[in-house]
N, CA, C and O atoms as a Tinker XYZ file with bonds, in Angstrom:
   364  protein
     1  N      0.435000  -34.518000  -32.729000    73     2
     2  CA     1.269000  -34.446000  -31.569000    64     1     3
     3  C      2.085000  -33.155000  -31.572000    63     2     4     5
     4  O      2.266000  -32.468000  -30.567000    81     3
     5  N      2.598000  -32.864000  -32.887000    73     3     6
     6  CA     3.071000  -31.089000  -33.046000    64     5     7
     7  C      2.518000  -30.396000  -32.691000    63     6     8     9
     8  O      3.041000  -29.550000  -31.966000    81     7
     9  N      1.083000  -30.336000  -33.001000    73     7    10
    10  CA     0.461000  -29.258000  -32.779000    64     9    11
    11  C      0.013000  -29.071000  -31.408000    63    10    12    13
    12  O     -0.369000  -27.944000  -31.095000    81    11
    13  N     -0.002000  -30.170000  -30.385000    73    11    14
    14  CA    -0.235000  -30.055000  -29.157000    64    13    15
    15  C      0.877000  -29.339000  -28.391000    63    14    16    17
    16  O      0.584000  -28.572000  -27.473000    81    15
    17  N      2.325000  -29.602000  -28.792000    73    15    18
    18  CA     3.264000  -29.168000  -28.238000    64    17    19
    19  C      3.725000  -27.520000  -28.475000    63    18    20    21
    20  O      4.339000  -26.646000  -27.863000    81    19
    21  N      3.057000  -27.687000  -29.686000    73    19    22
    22  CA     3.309000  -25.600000  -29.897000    64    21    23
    23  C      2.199000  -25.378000  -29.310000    63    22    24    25
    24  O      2.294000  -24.152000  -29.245000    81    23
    25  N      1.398000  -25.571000  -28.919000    73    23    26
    26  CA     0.041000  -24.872000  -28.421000    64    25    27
    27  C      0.323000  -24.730000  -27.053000    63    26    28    29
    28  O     -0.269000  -23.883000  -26.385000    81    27
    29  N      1.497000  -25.765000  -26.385000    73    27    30
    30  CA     1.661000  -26.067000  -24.970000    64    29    31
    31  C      2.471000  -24.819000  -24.788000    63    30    32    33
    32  O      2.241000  -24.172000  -23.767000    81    31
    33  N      3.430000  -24.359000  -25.664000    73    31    34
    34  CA     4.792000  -23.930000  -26.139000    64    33    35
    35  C      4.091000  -22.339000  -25.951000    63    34    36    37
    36  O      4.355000  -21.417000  -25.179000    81    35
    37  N      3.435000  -22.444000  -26.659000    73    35    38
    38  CA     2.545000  -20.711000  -26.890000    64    37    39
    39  C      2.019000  -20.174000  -25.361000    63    38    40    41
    40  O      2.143000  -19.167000  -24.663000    81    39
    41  N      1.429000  -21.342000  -25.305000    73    39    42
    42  CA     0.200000  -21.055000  -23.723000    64    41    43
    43  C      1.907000  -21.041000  -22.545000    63    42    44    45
    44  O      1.901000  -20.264000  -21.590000    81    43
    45  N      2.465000  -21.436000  -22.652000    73    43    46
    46  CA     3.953000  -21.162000  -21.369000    64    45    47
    47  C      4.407000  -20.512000  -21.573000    63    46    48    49
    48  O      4.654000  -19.995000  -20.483000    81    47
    49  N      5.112000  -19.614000  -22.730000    73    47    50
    50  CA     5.302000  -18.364000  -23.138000    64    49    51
    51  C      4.248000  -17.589000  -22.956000    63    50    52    53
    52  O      4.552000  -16.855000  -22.015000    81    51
    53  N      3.056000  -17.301000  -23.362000    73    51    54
    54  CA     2.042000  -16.637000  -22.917000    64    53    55
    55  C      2.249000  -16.430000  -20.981000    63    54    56    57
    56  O      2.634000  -15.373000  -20.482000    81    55
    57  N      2.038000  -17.176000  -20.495000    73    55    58
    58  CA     1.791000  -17.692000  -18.756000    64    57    59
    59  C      3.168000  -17.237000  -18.647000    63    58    60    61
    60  O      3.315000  -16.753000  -17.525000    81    59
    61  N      4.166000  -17.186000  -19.281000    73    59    62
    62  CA     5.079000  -16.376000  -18.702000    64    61    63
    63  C      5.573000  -14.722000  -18.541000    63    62    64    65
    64  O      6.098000  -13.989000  -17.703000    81    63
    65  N      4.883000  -14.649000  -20.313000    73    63    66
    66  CA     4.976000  -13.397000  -19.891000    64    65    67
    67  C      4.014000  -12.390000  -19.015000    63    66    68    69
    68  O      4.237000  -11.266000  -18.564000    81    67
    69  N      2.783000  -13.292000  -18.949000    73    67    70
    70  CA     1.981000  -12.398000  -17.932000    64    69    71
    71  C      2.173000  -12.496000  -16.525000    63    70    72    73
    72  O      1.622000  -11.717000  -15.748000    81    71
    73  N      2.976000  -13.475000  -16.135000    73    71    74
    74  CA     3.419000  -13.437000  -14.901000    64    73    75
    75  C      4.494000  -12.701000  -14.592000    63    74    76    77
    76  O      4.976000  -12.555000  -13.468000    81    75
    77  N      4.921000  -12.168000  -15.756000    73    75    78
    78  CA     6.121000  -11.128000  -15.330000    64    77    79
    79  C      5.711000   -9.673000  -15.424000    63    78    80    81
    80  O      6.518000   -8.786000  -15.145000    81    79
    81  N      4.341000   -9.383000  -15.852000    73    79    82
    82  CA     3.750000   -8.428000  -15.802000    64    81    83
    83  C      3.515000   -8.387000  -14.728000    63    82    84    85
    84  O      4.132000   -7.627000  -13.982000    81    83
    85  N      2.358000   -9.347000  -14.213000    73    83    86
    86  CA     1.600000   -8.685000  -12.937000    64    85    87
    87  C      2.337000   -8.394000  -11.472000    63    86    88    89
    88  O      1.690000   -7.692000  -10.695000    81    87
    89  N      3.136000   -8.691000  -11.201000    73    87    90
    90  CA     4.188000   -8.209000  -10.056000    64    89    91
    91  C      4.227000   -6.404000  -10.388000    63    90    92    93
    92  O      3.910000   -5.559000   -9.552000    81    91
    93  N      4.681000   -6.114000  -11.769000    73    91    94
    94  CA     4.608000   -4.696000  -11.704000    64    93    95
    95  C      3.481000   -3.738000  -11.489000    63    94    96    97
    96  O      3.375000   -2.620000  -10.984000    81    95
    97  N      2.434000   -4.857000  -12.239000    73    95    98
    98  CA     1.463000   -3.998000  -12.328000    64    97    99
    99  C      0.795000   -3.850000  -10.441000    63    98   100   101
   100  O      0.527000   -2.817000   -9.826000    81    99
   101  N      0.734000   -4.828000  -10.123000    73    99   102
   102  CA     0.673000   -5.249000   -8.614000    64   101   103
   103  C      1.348000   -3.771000   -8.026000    63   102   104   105
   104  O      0.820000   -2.752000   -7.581000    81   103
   105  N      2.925000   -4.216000   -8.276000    73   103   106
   106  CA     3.514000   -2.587000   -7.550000    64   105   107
   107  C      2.730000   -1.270000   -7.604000    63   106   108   109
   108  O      2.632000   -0.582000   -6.588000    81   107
   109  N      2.177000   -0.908000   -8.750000    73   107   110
   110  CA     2.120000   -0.034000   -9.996000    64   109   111
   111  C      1.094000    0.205000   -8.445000    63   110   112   113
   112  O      1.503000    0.878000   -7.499000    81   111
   113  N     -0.374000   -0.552000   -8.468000    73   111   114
   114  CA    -1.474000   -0.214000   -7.877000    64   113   115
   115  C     -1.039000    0.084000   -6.435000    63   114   116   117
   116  O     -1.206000    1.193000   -5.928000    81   115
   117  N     -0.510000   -0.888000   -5.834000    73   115   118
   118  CA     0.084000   -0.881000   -4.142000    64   117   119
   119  C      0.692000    0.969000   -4.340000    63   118   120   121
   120  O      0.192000    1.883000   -3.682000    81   119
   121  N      1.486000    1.113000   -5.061000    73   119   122
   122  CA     2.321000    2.749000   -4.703000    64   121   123
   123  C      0.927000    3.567000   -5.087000    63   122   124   125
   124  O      0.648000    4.457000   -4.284000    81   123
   125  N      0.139000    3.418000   -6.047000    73   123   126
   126  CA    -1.393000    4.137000   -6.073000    64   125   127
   127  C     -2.439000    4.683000   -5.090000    63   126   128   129
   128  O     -3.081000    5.721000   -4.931000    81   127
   129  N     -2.259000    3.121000   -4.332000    73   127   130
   130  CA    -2.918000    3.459000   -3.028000    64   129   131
   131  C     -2.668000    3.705000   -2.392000    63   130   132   133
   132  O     -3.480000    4.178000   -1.598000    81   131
   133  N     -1.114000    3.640000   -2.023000    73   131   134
   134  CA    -0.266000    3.985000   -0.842000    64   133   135
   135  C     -0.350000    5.746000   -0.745000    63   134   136   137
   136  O     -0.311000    6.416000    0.286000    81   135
   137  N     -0.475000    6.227000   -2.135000    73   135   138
   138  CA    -0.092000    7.620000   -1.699000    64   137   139
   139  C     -2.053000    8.019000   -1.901000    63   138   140   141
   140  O     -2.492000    9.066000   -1.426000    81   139
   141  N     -2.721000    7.302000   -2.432000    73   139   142
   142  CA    -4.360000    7.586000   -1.697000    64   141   143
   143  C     -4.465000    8.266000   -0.291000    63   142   144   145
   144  O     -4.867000    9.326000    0.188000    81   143
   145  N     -3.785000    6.883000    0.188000    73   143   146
   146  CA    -4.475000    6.975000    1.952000    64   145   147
   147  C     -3.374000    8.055000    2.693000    63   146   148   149
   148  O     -3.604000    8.681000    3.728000    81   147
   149  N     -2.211000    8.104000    1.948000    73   147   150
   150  CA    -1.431000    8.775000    2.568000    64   149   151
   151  C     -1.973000   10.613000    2.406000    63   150   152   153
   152  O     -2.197000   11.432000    3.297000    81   151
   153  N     -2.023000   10.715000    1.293000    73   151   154
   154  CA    -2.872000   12.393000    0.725000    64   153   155
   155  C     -4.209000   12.174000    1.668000    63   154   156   157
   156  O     -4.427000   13.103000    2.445000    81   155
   157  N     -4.999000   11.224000    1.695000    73   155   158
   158  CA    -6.182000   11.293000    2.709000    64   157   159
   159  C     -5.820000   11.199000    4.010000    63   158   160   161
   160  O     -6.727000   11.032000    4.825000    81   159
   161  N     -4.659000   11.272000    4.405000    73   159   162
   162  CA    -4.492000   11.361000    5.672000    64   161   163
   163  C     -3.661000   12.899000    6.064000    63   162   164   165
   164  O     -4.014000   13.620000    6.998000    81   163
   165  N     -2.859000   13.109000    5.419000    73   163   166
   166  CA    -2.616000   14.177000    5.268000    64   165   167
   167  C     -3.526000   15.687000    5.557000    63   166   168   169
   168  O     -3.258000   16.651000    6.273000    81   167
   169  N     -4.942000   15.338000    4.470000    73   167   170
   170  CA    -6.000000   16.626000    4.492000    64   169   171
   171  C     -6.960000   16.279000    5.920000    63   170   172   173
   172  O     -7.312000   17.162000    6.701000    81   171
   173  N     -7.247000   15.042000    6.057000    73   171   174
   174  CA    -8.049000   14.780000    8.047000    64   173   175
   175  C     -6.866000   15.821000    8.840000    63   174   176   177
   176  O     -7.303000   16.841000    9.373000    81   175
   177  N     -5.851000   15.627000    8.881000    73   175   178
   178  CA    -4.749000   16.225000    9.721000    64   177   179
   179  C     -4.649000   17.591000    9.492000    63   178   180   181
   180  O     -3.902000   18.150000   10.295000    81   179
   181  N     -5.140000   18.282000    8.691000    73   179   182
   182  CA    -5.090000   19.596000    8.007000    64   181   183
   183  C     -6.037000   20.404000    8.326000    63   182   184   185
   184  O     -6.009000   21.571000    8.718000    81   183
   185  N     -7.406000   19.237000    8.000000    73   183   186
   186  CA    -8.875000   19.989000    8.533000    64   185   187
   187  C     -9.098000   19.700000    9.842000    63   186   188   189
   188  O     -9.715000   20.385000   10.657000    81   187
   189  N     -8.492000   18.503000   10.023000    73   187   190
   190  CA    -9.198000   18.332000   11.671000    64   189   191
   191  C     -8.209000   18.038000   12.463000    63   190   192   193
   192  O     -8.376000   17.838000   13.666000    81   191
   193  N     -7.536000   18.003000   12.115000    73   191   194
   194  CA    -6.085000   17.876000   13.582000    64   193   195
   195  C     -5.598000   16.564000   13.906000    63   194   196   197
   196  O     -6.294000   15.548000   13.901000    81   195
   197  N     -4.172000   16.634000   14.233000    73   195   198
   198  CA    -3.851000   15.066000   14.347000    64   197   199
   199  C     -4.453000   14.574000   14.876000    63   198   200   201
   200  O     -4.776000   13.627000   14.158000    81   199
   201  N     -5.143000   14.461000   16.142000    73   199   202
   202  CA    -5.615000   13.697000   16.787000    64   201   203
   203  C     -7.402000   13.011000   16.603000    63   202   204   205
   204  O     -7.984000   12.107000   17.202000    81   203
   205  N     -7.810000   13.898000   15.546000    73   203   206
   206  CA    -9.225000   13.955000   15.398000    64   205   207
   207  C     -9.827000   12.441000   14.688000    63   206   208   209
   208  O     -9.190000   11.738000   13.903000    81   207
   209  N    -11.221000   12.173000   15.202000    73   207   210
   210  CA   -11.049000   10.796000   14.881000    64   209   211
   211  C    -10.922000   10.675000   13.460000    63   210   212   213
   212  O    -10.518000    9.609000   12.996000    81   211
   213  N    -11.324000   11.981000   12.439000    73   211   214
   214  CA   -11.081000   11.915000   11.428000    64   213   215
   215  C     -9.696000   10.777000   10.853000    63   214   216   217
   216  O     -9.574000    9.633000   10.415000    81   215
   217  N     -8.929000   11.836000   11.161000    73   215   218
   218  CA    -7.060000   11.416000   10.906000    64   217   219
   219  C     -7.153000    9.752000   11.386000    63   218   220   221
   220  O     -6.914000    8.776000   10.676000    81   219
   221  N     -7.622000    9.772000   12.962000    73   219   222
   222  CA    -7.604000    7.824000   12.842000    64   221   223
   223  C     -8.013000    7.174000   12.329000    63   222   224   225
   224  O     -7.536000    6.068000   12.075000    81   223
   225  N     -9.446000    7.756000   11.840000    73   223   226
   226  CA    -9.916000    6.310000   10.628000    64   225   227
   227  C     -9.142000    6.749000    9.203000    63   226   228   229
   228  O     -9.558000    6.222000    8.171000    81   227
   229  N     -7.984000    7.736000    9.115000    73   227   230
   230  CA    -7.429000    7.445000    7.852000    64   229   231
   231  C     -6.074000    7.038000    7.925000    63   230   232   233
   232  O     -5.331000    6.764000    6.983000    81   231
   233  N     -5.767000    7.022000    9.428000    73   231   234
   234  CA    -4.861000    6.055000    9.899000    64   233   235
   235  C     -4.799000    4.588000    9.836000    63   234   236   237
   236  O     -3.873000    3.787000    9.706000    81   235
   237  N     -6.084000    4.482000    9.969000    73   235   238
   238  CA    -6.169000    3.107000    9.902000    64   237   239
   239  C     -6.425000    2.427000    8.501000    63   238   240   241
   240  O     -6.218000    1.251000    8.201000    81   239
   241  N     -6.947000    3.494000    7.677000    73   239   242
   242  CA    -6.999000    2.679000    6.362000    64   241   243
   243  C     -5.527000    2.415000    5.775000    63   242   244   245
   244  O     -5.198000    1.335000    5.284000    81   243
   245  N     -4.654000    3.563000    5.886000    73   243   246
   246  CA    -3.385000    3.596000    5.374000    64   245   247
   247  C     -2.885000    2.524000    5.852000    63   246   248   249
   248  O     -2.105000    1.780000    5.259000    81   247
   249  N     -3.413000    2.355000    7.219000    73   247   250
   250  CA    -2.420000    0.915000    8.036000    64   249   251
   251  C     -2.914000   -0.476000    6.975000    63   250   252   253
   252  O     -2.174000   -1.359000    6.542000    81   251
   253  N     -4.333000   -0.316000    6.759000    73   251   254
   254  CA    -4.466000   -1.378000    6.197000    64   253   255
   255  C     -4.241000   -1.521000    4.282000    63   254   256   257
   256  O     -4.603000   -2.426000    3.529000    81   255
   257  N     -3.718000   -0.597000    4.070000    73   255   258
   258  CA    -2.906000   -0.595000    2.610000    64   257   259
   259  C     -2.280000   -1.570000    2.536000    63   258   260   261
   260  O     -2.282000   -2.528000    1.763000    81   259
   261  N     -1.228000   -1.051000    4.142000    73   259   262
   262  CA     0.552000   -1.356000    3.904000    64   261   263
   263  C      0.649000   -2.493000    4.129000    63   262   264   265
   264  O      1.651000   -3.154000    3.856000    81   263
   265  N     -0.889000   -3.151000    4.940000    73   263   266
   266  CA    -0.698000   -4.828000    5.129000    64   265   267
   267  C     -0.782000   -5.161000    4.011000    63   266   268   269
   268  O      0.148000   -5.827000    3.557000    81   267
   269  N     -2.013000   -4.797000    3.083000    73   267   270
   270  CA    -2.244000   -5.311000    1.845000    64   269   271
   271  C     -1.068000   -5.352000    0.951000    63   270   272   273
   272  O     -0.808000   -6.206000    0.103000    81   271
   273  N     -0.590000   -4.598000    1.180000    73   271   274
   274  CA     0.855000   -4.307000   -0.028000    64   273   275
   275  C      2.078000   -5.290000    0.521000    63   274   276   277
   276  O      2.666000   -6.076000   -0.222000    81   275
   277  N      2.373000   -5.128000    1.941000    73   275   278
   278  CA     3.113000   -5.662000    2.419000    64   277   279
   279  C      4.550000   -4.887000    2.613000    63   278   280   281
   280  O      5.724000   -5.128000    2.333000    81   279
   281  N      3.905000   -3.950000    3.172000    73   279   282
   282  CA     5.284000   -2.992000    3.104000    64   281   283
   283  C      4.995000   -2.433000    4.446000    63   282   284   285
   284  O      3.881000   -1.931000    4.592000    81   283
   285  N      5.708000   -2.437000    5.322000    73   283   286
   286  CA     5.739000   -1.943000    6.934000    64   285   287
   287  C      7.399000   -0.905000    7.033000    63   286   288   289
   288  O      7.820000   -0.441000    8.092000    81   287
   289  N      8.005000   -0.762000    5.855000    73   287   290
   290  CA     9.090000    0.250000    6.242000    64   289   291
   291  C      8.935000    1.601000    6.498000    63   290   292   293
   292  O      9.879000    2.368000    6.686000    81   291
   293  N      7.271000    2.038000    6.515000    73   291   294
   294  CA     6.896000    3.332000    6.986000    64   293   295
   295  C      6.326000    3.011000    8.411000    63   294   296   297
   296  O      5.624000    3.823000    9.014000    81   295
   297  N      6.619000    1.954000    8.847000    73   295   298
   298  CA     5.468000    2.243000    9.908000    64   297   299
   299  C      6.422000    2.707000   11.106000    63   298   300   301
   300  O      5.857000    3.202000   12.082000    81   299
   301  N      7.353000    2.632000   11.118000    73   299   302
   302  CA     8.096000    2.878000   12.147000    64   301   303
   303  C      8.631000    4.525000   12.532000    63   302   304   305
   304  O      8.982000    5.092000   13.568000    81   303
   305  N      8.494000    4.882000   11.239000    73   303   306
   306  CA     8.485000    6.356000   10.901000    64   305   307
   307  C      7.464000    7.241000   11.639000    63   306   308   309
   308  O      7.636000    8.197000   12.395000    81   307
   309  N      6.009000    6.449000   11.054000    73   307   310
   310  CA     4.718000    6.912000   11.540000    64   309   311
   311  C      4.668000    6.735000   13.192000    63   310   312   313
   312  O      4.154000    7.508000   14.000000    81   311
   313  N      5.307000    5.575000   13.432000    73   311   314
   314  CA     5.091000    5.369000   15.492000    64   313   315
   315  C      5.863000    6.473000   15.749000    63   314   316   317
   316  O      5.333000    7.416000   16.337000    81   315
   317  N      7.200000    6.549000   15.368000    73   315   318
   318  CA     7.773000    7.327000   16.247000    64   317   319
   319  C      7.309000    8.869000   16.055000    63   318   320   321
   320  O      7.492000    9.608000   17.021000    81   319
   321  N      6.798000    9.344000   15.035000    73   319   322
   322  CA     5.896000   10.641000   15.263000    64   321   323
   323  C      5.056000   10.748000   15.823000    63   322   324   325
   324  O      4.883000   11.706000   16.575000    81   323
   325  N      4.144000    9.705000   15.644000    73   323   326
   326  CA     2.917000    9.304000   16.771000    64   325   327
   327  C      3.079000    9.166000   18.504000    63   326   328   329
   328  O      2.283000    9.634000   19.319000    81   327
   329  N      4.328000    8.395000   18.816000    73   327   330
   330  CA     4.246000    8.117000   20.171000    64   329   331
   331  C      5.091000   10.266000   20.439000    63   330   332   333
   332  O      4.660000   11.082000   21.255000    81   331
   333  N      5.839000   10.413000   19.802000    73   331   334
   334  CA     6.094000   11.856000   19.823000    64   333   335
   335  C      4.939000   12.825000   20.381000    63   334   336   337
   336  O      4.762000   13.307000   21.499000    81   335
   337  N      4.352000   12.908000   19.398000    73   335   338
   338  CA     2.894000   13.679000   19.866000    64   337   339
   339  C      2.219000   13.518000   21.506000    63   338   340   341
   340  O      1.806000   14.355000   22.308000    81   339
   341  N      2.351000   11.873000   21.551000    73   339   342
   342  CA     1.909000   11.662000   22.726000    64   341   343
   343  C      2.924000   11.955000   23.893000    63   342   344   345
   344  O      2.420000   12.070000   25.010000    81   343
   345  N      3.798000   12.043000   23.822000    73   343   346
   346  CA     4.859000   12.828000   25.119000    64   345   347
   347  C      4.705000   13.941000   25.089000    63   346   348   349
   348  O      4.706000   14.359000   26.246000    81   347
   349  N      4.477000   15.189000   23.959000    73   347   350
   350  CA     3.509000   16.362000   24.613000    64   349   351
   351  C      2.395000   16.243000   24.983000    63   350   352   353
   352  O      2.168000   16.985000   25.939000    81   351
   353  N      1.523000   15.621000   24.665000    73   351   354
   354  CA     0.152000   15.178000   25.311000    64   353   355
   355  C      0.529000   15.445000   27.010000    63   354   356   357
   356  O      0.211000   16.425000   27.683000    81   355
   357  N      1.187000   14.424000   27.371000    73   355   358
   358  CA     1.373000   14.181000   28.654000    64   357   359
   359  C      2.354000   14.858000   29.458000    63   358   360   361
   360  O      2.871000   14.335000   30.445000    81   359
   361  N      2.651000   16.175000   28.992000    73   359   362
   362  CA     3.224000   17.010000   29.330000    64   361   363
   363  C      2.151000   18.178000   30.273000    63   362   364
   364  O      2.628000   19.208000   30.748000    81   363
């Protein structure tokens, strides 16, 4: 019956400390990719111009990072440069 309870004892200490890992490591990858799509969006915009469909399909991957990650405090940044652009457009 001891030995079931340290084994229980080990394996919840174990399960704990890896659950306090993976949140970071989680972060660790999310900021990895975040600045991926962001540097790949960056060079579409460089070689081919904001508007080129290039830049949108790396718009759109970046968009779909930030769902994955769960972080939308850039996106509001990104509209309002975006809808920007588009009021010279329509100038």
């Amino acid at each position: 019956m001891k030995i079931k309870a340290g084994i229980s004892a080990v394996l919840m200490a174990a399960f704990i400390l890896l659950a306090g890992l993976t949140p970071a490591q989680a972060k660790d990858n999310c900021d990895k990719k975040m600045q991926k799509a962001e540097n790949n969006l960056r060079k579409e915009i460089r070689k081919h111009g904001e508007r080129s469909s290039q830049a949108e399909y790396r718009r759109r991957q970046l968009e779909q990072v930030r769902e994955q990650c769960g972080r939308d405090h850039d996106r509001d940044h990104d509209r309002d440069h975006h809808d920007h652009d588009h009021d010279h457009d329509h100038r």
